[in-house]
DRENTORKOL-3810 file (N, C-alpha, C; in nm, 4 decimals):
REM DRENTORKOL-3810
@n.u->0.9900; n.v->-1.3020; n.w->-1.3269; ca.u->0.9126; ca.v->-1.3841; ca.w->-1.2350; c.u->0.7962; c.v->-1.3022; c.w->-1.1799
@n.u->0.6957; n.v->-1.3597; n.w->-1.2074; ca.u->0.5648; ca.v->-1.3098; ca.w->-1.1598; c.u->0.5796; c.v->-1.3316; c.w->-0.9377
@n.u->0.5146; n.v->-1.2314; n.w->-0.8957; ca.u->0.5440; ca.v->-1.2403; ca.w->-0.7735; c.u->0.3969; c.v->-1.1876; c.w->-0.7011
@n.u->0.3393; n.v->-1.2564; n.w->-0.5731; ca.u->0.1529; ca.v->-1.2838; ca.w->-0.5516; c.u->0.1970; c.v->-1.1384; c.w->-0.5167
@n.u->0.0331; n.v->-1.0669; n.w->-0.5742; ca.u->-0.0031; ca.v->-0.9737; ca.w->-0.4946; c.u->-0.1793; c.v->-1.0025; c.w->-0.5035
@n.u->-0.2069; n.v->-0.9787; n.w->-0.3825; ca.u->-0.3691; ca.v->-1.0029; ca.w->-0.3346; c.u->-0.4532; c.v->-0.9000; c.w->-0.2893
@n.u->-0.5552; n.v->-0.8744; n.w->-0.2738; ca.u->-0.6493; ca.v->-0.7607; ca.w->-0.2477; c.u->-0.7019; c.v->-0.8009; c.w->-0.1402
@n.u->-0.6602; n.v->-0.7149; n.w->-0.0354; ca.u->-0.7705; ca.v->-0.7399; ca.w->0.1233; c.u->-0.8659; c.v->-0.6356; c.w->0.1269
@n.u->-0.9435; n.v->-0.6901; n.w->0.1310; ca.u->-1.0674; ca.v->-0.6197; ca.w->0.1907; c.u->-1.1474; c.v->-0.6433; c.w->0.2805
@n.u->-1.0645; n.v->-0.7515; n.w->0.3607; ca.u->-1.1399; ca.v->-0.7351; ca.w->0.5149; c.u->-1.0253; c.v->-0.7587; c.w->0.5796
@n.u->-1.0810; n.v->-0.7312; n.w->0.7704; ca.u->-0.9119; ca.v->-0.7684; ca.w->0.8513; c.u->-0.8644; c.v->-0.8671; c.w->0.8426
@n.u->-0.7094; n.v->-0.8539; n.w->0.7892; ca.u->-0.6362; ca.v->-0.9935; ca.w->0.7269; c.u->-0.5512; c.v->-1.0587; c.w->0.8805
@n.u->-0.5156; n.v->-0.9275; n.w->0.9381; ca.u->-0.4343; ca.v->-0.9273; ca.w->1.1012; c.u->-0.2764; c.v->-0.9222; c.w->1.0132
@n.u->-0.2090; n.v->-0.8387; n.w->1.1051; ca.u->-0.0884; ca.v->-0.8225; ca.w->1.1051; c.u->0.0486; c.v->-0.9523; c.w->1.0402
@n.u->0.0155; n.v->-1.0480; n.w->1.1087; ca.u->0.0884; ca.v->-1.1959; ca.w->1.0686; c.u->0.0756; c.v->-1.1793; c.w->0.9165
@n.u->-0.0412; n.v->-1.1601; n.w->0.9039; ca.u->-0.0612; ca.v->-1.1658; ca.w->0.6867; c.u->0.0035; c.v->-1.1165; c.w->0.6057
@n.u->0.0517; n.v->-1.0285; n.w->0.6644; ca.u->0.1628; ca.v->-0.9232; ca.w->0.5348; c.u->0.3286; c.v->-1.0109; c.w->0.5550
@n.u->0.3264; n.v->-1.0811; n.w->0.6640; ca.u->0.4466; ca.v->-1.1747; ca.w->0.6630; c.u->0.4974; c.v->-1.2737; c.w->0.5706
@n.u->0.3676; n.v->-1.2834; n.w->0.5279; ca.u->0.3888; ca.v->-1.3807; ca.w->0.4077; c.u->0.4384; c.v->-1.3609; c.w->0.2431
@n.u->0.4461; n.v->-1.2283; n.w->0.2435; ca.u->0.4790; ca.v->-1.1624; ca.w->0.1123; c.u->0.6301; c.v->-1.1347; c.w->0.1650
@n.u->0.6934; n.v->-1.1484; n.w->0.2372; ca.u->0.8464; ca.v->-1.1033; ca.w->0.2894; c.u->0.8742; c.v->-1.1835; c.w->0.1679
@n.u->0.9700; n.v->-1.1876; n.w->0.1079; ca.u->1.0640; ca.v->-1.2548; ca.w->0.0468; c.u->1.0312; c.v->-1.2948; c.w->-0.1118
@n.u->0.9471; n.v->-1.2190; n.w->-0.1093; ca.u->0.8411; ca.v->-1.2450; ca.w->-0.2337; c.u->0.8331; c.v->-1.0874; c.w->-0.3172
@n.u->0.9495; n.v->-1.0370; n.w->-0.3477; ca.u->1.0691; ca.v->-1.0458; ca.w->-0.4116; c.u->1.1158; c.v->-1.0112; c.w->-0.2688
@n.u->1.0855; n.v->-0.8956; n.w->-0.1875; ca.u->1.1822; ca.v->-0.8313; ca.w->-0.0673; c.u->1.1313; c.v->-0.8911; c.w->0.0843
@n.u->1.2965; n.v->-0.8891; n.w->0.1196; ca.u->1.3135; ca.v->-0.9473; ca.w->0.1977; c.u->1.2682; c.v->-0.8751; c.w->0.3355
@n.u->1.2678; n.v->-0.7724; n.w->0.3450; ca.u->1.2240; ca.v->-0.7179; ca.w->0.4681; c.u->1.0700; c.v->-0.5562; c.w->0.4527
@n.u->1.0471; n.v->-0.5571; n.w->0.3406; ca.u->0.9637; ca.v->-0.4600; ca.w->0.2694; c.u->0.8412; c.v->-0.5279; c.w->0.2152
@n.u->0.7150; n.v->-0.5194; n.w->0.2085; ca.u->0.5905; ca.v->-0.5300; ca.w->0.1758; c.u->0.5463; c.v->-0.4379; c.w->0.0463
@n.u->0.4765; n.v->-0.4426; n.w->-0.0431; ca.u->0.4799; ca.v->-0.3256; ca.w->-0.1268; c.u->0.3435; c.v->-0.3297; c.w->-0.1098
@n.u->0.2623; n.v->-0.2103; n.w->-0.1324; ca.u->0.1195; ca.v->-0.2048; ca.w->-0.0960; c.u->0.0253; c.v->-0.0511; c.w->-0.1973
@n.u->-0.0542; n.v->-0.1112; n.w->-0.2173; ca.u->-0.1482; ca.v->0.0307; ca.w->-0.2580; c.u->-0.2760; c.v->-0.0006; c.w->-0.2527
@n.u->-0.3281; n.v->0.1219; n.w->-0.1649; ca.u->-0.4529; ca.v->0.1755; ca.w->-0.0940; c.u->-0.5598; c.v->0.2250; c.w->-0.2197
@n.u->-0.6650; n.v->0.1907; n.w->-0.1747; ca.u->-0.7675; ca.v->0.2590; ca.w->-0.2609; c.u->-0.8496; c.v->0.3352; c.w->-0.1399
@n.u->-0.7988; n.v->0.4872; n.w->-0.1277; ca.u->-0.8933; ca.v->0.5056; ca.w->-0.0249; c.u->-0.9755; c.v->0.5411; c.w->-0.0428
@n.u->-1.0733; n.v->0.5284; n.w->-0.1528; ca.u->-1.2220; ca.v->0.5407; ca.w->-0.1294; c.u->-1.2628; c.v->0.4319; c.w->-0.1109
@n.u->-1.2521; n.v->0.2847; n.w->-0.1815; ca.u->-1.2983; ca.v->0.1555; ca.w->-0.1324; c.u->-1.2151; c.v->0.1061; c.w->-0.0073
@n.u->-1.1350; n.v->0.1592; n.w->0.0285; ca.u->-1.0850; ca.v->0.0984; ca.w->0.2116; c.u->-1.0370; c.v->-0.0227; c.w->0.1784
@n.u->-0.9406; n.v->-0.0411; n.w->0.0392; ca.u->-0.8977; ca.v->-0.1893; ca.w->0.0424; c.u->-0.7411; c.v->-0.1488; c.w->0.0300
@n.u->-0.6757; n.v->-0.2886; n.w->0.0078; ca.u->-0.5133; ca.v->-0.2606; ca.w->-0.0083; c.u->-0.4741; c.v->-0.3634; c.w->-0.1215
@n.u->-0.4405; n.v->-0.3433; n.w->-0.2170; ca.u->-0.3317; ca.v->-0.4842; ca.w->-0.2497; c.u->-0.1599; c.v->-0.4988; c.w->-0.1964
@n.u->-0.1164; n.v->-0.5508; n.w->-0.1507; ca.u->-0.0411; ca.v->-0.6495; ca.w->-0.0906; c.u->0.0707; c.v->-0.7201; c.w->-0.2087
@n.u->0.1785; n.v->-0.6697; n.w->-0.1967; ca.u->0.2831; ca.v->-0.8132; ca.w->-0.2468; c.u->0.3830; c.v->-0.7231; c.w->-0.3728
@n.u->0.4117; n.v->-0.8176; n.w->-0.4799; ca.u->0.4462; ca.v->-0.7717; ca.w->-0.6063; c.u->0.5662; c.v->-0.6923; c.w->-0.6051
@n.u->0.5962; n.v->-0.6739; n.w->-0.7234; ca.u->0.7574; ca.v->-0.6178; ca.w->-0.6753; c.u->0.7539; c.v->-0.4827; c.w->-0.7346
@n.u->0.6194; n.v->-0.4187; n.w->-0.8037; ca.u->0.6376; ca.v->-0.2808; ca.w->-0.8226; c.u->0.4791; c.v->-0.2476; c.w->-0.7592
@n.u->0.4974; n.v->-0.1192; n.w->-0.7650; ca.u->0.3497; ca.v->-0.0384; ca.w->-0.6812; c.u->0.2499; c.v->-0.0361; c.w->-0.7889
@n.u->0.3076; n.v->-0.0515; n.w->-0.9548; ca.u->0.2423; ca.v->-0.0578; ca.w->-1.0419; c.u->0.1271; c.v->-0.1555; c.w->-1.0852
@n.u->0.2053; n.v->-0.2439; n.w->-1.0418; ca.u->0.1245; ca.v->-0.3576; ca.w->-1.0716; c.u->0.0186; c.v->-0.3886; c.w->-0.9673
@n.u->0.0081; n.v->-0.3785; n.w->-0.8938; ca.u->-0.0473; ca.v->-0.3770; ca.w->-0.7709; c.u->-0.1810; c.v->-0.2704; c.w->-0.8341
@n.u->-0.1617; n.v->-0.1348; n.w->-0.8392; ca.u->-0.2170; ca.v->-0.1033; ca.w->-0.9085; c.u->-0.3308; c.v->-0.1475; c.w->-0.9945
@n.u->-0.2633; n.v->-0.1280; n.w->-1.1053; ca.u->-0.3416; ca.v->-0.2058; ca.w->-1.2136; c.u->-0.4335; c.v->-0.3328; c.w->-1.2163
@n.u->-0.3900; n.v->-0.4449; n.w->-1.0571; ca.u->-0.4937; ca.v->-0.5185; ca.w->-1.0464; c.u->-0.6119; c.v->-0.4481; c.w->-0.9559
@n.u->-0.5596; n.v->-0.3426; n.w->-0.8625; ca.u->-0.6723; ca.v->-0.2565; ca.w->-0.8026; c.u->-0.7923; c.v->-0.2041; c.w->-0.8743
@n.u->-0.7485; n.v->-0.1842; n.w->-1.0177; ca.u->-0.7851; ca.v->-0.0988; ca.w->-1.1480; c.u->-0.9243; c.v->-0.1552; c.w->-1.2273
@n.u->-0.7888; n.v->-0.3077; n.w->-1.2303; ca.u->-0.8867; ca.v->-0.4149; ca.w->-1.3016; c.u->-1.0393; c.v->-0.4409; c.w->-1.1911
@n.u->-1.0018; n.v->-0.4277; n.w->-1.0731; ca.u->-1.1180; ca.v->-0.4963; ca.w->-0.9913; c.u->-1.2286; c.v->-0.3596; c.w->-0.9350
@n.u->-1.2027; n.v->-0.2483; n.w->-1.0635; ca.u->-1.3010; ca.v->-0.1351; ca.w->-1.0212; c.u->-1.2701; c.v->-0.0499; c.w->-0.9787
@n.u->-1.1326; n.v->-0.0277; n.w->-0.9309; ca.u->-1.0771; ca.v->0.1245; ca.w->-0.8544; c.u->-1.1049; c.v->0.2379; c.w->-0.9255
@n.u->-1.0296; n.v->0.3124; n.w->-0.9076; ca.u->-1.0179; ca.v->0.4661; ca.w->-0.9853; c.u->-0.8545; c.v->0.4943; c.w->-0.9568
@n.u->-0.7907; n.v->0.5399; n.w->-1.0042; ca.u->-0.6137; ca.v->0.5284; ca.w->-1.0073; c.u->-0.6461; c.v->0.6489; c.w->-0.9352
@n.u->-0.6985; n.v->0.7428; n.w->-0.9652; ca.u->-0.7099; ca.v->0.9027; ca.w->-0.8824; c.u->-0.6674; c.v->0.9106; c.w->-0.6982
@n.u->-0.7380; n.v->0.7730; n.w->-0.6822; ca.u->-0.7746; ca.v->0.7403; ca.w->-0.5414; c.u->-0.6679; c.v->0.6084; c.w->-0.4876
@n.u->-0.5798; n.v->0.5889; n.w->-0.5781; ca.u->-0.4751; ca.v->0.5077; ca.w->-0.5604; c.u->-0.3450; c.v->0.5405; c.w->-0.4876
@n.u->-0.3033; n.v->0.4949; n.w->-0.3542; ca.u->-0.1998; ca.v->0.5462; ca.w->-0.3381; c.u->-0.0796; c.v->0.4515; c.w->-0.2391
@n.u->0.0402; n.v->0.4337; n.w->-0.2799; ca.u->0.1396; ca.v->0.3431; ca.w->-0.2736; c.u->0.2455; c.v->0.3660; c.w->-0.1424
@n.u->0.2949; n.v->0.2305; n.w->-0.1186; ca.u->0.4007; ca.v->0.2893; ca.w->-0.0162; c.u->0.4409; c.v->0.1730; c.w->0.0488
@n.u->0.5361; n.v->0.1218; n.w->0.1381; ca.u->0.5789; ca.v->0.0567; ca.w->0.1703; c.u->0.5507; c.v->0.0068; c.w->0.3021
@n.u->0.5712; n.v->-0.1364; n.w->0.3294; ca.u->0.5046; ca.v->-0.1632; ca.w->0.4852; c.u->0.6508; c.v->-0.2644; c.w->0.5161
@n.u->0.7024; n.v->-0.2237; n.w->0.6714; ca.u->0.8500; ca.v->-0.3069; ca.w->0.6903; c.u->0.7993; c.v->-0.3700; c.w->0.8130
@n.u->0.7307; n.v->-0.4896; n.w->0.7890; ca.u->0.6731; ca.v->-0.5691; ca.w->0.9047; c.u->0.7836; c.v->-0.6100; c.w->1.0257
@n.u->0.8661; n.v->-0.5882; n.w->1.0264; ca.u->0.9692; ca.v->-0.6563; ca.w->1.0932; c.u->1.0278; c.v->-0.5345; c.w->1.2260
@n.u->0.9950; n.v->-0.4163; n.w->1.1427; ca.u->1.0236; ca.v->-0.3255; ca.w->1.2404; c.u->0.9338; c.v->-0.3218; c.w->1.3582
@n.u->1.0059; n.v->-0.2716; n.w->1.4630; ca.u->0.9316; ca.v->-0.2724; ca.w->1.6166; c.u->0.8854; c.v->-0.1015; c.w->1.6574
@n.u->0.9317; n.v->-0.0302; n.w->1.5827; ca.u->0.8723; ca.v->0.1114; ca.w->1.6199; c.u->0.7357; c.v->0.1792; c.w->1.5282
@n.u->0.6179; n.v->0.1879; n.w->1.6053; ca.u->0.5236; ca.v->0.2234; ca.w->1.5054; c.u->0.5356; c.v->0.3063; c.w->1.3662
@n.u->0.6148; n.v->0.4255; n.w->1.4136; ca.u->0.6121; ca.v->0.5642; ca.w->1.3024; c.u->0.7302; c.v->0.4859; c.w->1.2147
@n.u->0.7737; n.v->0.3580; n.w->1.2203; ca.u->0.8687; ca.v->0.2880; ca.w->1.0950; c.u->0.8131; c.v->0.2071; c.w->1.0415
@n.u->0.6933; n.v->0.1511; n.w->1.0532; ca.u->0.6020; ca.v->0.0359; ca.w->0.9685; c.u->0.6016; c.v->0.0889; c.w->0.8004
@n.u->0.5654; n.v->0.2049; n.w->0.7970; ca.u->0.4498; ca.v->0.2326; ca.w->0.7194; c.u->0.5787; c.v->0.3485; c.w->0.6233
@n.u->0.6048; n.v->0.3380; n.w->0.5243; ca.u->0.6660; ca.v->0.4491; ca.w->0.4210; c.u->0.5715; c.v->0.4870; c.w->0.2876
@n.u->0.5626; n.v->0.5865; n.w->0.2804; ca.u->0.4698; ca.v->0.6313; ca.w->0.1945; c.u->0.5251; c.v->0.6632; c.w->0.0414
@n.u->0.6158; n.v->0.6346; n.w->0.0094; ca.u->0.7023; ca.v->0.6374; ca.w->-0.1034; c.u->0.6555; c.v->0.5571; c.w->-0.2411
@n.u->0.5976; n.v->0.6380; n.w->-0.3613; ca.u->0.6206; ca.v->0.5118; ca.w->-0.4567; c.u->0.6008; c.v->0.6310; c.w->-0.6332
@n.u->0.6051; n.v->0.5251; n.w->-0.7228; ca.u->0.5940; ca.v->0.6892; ca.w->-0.8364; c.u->0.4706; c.v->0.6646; c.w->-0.8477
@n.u->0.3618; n.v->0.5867; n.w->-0.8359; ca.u->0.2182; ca.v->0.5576; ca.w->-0.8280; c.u->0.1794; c.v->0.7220; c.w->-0.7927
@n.u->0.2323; n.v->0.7572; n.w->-0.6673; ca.u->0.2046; ca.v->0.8646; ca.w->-0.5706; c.u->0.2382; c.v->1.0007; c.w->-0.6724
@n.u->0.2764; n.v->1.0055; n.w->-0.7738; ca.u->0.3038; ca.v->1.1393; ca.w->-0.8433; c.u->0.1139; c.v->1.1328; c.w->-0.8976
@n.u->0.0976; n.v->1.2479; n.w->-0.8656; ca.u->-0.0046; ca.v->1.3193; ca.w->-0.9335; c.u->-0.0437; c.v->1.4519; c.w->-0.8891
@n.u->-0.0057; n.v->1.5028; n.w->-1.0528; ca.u->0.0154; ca.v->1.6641; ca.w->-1.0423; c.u->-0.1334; c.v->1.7686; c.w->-1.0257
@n.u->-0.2821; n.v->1.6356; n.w->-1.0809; ca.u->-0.4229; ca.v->1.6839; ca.w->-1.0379; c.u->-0.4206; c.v->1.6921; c.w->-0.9033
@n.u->-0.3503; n.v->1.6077; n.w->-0.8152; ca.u->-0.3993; ca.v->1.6322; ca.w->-0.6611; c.u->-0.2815; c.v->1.6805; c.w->-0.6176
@n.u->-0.1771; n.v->1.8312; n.w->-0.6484; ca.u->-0.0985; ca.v->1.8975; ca.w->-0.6490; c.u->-0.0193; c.v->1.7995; c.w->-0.5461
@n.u->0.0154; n.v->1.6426; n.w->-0.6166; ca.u->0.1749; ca.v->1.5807; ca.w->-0.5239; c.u->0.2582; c.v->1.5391; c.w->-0.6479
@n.u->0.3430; n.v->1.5918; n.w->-0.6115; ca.u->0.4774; ca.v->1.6267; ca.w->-0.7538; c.u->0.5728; c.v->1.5504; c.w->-0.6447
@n.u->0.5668; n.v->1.4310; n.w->-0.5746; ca.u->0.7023; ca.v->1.3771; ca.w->-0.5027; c.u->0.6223; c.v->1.2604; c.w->-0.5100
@n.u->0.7458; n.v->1.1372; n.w->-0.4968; ca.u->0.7036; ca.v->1.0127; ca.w->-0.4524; c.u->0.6346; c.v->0.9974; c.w->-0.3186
@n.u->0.6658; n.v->1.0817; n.w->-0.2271; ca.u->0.6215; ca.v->1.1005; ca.w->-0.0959; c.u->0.4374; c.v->1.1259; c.w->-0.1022
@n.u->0.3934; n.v->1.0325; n.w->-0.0486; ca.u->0.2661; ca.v->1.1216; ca.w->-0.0194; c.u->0.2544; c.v->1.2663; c.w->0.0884
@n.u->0.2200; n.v->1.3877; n.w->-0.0174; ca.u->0.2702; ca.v->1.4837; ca.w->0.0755; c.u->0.1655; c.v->1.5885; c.w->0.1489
@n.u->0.0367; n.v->1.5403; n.w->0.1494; ca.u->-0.0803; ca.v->1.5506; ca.w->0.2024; c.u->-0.0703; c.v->1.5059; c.w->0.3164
@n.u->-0.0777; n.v->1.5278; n.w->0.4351; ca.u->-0.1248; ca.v->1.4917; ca.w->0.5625; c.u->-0.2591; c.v->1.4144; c.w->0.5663
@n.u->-0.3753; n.v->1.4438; n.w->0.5150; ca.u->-0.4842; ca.v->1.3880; ca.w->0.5426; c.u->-0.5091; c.v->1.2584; c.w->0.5002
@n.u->-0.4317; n.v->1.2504; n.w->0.4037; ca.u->-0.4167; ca.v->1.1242; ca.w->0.2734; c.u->-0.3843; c.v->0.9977; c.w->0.3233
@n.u->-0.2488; n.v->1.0706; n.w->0.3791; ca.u->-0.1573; ca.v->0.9480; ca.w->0.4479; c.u->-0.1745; c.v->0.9000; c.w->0.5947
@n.u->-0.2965; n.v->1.0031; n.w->0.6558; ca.u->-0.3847; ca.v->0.9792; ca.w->0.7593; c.u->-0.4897; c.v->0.8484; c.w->0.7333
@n.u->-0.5226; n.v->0.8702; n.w->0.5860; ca.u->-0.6336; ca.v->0.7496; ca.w->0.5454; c.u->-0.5770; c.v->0.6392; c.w->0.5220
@n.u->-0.4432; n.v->0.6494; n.w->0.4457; ca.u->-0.3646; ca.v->0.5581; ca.w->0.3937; c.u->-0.3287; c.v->0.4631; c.w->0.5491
@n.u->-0.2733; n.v->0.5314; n.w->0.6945; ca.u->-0.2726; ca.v->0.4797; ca.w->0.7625; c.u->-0.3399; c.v->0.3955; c.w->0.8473
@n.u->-0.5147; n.v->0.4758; n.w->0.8129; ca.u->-0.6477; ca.v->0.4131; ca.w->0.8915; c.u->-0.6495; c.v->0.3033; c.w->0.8564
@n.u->-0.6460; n.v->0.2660; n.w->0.7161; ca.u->-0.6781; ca.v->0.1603; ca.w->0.6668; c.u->-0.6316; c.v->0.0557; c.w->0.6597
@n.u->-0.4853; n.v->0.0502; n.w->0.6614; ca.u->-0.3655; ca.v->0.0073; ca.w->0.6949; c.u->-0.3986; c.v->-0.0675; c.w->0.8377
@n.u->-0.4307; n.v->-0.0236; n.w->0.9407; ca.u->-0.4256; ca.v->-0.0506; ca.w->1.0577; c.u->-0.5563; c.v->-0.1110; c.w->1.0874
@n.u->-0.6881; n.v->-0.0755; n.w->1.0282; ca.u->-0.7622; ca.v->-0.1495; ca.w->1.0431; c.u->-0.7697; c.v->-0.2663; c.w->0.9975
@n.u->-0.6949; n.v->-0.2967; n.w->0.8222; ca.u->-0.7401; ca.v->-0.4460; ca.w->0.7770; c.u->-0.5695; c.v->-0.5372; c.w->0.8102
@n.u->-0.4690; n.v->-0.4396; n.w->0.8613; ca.u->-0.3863; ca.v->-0.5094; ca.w->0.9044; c.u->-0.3287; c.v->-0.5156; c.w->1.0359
@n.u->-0.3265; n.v->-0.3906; n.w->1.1143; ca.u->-0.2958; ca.v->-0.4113; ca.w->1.2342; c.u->-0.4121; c.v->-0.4129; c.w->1.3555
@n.u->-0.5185; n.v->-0.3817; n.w->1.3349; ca.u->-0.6272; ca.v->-0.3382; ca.w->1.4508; c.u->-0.6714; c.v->-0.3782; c.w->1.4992
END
């Protein structure tokens, strides 16, 4: 089963990522950042695919990076998980699913918060 994933690129507001709940997961968002274009895709049931439509619409995979959003939670530092295998790349020395850059997941968060929570 094919499952929506969409590309925001402007503020969608927080409520918006509600709508992908259950679409495969029930309490998890799946998401990947392009942080040089400041966009996100939204939805889908792997980080891959998500991806690959980022790809199709001009990204650069280099600058691609994945992770999870749990809208439901009430504590800020639990929204946002940075986890996905998208996130392995051994050119920008991250060998973990984790994004393990600080600055990265600083952008990953800006952006995050601007086109969804800000």
């Amino acid at each position: 089963m094919n499952y929506p994933i969409e590309i925001i690129r402007k503020k969608a507001g927080k409520d918006y990522v509600n709508k992908f709940l259950g679409k495969p997961f029930d309490e998890v968002v799946k998401f990947v950042v392009d942080i040089e274009r400041k966009i996100i895709a939204l939805g889908g049931e792997l980080h891959s695919d998500a991806g690959e439509l980022l790809i199709e619409d001009g990204s650069d995979n280099r600058n691609l990076w994945g992770g999870n959003i749990y809208p439901l939670r009430k504590k800020e530092d639990e929204l946002v998980e940075y986890n996905s295998l998208i996130n392995i790349k051994p050119l920008k020395s991250n060998f973990s699913l984790e994004v393990q850059d600080d600055k990265i997941k600083q952008e990953i968060r800006k952006i995050i918060n601007e086109l969804m929570y800000g």
